[in-house]
MARKEMI-753985 format. One record per residue (C-alpha): x, y, z; residue number from 1. Coordinates in steps of 0.1 Angstrom, whole numbers. Example, Ala and Ser with C-alpha at 12.3 -4.5 7.8 and 13.67 -1.06 7.14 Angstrom:
! residues 2
<xx: 123, yy: -45, zz: 78, pos: 1>
<xx: 137, yy: -11, zz: 71, pos: 2>
//
This chain:
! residues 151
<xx: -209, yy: -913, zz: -198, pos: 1>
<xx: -206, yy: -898, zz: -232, pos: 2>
<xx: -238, yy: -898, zz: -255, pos: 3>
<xx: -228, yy: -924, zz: -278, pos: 4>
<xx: -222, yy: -950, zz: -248, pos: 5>
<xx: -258, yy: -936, zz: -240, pos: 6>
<xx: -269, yy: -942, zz: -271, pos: 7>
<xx: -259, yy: -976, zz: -270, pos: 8>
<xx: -269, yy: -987, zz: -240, pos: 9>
<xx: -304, yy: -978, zz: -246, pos: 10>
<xx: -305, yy: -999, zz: -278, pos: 11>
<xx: -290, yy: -1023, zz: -263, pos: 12>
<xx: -320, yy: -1024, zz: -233, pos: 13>
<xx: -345, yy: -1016, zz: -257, pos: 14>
<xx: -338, yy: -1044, zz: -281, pos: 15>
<xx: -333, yy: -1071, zz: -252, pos: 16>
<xx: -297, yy: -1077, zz: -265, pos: 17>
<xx: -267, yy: -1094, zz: -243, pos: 18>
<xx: -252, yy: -1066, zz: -225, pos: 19>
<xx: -217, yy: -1070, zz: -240, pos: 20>
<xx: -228, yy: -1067, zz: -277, pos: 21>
<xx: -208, yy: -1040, zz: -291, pos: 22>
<xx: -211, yy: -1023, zz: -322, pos: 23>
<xx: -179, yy: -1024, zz: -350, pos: 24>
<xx: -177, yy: -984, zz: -359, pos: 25>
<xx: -196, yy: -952, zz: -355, pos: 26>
<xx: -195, yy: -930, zz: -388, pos: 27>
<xx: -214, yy: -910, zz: -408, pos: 28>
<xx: -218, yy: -911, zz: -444, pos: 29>
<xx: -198, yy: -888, zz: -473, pos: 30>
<xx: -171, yy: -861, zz: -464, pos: 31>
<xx: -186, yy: -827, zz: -465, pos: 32>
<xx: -220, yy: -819, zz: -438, pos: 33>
<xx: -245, yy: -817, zz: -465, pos: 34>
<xx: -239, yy: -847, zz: -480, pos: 35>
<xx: -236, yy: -868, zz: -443, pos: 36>
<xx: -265, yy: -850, zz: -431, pos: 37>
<xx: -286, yy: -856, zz: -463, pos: 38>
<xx: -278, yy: -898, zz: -466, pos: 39>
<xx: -285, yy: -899, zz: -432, pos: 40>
<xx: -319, yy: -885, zz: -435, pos: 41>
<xx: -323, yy: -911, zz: -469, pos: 42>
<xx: -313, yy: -939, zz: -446, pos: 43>
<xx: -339, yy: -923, zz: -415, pos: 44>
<xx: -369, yy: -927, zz: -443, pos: 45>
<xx: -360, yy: -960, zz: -456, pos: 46>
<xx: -349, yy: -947, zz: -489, pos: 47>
<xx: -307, yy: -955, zz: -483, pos: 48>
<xx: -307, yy: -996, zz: -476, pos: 49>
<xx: -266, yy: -997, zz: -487, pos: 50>
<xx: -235, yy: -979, zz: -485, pos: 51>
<xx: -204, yy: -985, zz: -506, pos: 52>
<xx: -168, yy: -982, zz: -494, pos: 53>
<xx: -134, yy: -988, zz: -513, pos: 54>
<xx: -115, yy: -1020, zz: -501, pos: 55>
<xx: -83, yy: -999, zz: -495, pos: 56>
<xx: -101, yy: -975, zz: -471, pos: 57>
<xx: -105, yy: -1006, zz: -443, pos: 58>
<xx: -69, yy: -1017, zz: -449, pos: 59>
<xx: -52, yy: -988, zz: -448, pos: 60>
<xx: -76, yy: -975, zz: -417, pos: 61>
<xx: -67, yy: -1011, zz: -403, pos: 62>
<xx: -105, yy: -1017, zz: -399, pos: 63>
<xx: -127, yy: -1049, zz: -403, pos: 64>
<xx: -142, yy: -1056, zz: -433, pos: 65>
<xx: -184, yy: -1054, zz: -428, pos: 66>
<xx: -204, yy: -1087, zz: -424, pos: 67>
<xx: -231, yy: -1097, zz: -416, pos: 68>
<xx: -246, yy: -1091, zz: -382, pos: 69>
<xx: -227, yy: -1062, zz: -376, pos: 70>
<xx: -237, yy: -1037, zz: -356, pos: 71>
<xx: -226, yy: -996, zz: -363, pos: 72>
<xx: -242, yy: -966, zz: -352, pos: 73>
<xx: -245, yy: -938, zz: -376, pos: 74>
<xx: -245, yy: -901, zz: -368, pos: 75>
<xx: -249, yy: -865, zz: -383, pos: 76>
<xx: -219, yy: -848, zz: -395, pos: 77>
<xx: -211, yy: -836, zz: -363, pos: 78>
<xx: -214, yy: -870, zz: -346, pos: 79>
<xx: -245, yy: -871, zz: -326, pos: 80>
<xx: -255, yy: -904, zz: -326, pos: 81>
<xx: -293, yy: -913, zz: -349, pos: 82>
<xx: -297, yy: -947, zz: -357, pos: 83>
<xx: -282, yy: -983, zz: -356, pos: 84>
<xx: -276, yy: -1005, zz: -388, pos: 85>
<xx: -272, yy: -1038, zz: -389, pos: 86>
<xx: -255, yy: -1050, zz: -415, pos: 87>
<xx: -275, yy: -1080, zz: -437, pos: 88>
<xx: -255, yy: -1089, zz: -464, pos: 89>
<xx: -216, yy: -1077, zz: -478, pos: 90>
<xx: -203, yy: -1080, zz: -515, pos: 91>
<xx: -165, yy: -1071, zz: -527, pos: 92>
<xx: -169, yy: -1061, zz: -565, pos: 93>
<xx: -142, yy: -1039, zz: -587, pos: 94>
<xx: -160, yy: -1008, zz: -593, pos: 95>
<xx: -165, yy: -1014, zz: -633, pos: 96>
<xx: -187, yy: -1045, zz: -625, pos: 97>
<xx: -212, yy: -1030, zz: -600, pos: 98>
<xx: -246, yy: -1029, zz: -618, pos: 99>
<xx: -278, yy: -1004, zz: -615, pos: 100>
<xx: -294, yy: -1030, zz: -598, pos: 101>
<xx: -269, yy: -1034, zz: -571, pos: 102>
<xx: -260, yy: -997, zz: -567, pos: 103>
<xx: -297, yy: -983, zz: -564, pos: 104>
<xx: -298, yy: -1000, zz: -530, pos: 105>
<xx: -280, yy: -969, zz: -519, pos: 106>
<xx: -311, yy: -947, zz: -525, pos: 107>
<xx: -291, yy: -920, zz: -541, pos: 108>
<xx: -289, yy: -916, zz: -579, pos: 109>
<xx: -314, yy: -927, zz: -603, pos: 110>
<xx: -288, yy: -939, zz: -629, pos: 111>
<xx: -256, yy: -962, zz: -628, pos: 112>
<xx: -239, yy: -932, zz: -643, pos: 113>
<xx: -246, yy: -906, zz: -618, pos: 114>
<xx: -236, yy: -934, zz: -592, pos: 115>
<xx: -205, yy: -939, zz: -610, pos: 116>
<xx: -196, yy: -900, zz: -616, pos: 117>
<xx: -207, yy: -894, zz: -573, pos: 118>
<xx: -186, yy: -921, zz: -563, pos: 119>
<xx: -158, yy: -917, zz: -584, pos: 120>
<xx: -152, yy: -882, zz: -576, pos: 121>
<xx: -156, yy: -896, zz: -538, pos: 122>
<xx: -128, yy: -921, zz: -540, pos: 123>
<xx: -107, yy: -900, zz: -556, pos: 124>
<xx: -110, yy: -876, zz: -527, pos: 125>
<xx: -107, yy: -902, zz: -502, pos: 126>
<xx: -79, yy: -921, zz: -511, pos: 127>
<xx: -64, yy: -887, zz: -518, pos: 128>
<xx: -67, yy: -879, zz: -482, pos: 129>
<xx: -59, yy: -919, zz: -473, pos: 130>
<xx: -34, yy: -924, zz: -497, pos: 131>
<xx: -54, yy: -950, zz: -525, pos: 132>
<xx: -58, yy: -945, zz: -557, pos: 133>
<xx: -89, yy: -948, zz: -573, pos: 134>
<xx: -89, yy: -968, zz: -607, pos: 135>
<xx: -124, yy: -987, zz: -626, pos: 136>
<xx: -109, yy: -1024, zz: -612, pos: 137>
<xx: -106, yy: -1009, zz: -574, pos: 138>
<xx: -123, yy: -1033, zz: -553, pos: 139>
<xx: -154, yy: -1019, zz: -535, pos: 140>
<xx: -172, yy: -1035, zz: -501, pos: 141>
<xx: -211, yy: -1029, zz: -507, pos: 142>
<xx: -225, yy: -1036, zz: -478, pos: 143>
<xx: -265, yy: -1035, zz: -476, pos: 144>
<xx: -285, yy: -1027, zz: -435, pos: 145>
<xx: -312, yy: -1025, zz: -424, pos: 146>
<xx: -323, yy: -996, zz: -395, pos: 147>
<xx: -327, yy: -1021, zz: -364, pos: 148>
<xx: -331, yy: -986, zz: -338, pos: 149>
<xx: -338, yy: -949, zz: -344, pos: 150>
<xx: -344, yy: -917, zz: -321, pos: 151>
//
């Protein structure tokens, strides 16, 4: 049994849950190991309550857009598994309209513009890599969690 089914299946015991709830995805947050490593520990401490992902990254992945209830387990950079989210609520917004007060739920930059500078350099990166381009009016899935199991 590989650690993440281990994983699982304890949350799933110790949370009392059906034995056939499964989780969406497993992932870890940014692209370099400093940067996963580091939101992870901001989500661990209650600080990161949100992550934002571009629109085109789920289609052209061919993954399910986040909603509500979903399960994921999130890992370190070099995918041991550290907690489960659950996710509470999702919003699809271009990039240009996503506000201060929206954005801080991420627990990451104190201003809209370092938000807007970190993730723009991010989805340019990304959708380098996955073939997007990143433009002010692409369309973003926030998706706020809550931490519903830690080790």
């Amino acid at each position: 049994m590989s650690q993440i089914e281990m994983f699982w299946n304890h949350f799933i015991k110790t949370k009392h849950l059906p034995a056939g709830t499964r989780y969406i995805e497993i992932y870890h947050f940014e692209l370099t190991e400093y940067w996963a490593n580091e939101l992870l520990r901001l989500v661990l401490i209650g600080k990161k309550k949100a992550t934002a992902s571009s629109l085109d990254s789920f289609r052209l992945r061919n993954e399910p857009i986040p909603k509500i209830g979903d399960y994921n387990i999130v890992t370190d950079f070099s995918g041991n598994p550290k907690c489960v989210v659950k996710t509470t609520h999702v919003m699809i917004k271009p990039f240009k309209d996503l506000t201060f007060d929206i954005v801080k739920r991420e627990g990451e930059d104190d201003s809209l513009e370092s938000w807007q500078i970190g993730h723009a350099k991010f989805f340019k990166t990304e959708g380098l890599e996955l073939g997007y381009t990143f433009t002010e009016n692409m369309l973003v899935v926030f998706e706020d969690f809550e931490v519903v199991y830690q080790i």
